[in-house]
Structure formats: C-alpha cells, structure tokens
Steps between C-alpha positions, in 0.01 A plus 500: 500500500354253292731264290341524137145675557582804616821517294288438176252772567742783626721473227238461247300808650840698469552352078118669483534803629827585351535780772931549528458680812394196682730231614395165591735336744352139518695305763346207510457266705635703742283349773323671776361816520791653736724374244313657236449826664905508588569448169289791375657722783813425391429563111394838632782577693760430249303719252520755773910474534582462104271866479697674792820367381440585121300829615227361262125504667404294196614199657266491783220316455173643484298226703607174612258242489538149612200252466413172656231237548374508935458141436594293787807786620269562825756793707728525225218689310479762800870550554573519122205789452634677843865472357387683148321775689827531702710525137266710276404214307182379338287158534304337273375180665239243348316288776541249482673476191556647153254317311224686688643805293455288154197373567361843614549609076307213387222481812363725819693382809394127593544653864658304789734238376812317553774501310420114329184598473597831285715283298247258409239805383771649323575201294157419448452881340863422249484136469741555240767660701753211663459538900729811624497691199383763343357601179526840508396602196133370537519716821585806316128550342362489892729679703307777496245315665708328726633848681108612544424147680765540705 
C-alpha cells in the first residue's frame, strides 16, 4: 500500500524471479487495508468471470495475495484479514511495516518496534539507499536468510 517502497521491492522481486505465471497487480497507494483487500477480491473475481465466459480455467488465478504494513490501520487490519478469509484470498502483512522484512535479510529481528523506529534501523543498515527505497539487488544475496528469520 506503500507509495514507492513497497512498489520498488514487489516489482523488483517479480524482474528476479522471472516466474510468468505470477502476476503482480501493484495498486498503489490504494490506501487502507479494506481498500486493499477489495481490490484484490475484485482482481479475483474478474479472473473468475473472463474463465467462465471464455471456458478457460487458465485464467483463474492460482492465489491472490495482497500485502500491507499493520502500521497505525488499528480495526482496519482485523476487518481487512476477516474480509480475505471470507474471499479465498491470501495476506502477507509486515508489522509494523515493510522495512522489518528488509532488515530481517541483512540482521535477526530487532524485535518490538515502531514503524519510525524500523525506518531509522533500516537506513542505518543501507545508508546508501535514499529513504523509501529499495535496493533490491543487494537484497538478492540474503534473501535466503531473510525467509529463515522470519
């Protein structure tokens, strides 16, 4: 939901994988997580209609992800994750926010944070990055790691 952060690292993760079976919708910012989860739902339920009308099961998606920081979204975060169970789809949430998923492939969790606070040890571990973006490819080497810390 992120403007540039999120954005950078999906679409970079996507250019690395080079998997054509996966489709990365990134909406951004769409806002909320009820707006987020909505959107997802109703990604998934046009793919649902174009593969009944075209008689083409192809066109249904596989899994349908949508992924958002908890930050400060306090009852949004519980309606969004009760609406996905509701629609088949899948969460992946960072708490508080995304940057606790980069730093967790260059460090072990710093535990409880908030989100300034994750910013802040993020930029101190890729001083070189500007702030809200990504360098993906010195990521790459640690992901790896970064999936076992999680």
């Amino acid at each position: 939901e992120g403007e540039v952060t999120e954005q950078q690292y999906f679409e970079a993760f996507k250019a690395w994988k080079k998997n054509p079976a996966v489709d990365v919708d990134l909406v951004g910012p769409a806002g909320d997580p009820v707006t987020l989860v909505n959107r997802a739902r109703d990604l998934k339920l046009a793919a649902e209609r174009a593969a009944a009308t075209k008689d083409d099961d192809t066109l249904v998606y596989d899994e349908v992800w949508c992924c958002f920081d908890v930050d400060d979204w306090g009852e949004k975060v519980s309606a969004a994750r009760d609406m996905a169970v509701a629609n088949g789809l899948r969460l992946a949430m960072s708490n508080p926010c995304i940057e606790l998923w980069l730093i967790l492939h260059l460090r072990e969790n710093p535990g409880a944070q908030d989100r300034h606070a994750m910013q802040r040890i993020y930029r101190d571990l890729q001083p070189e990055v500007p702030e809200k973006h990504v360098y993906f490819a010195a990521l790459v080497p640690v992901y790896a790691a970064a999936v076992l810390r999680v």
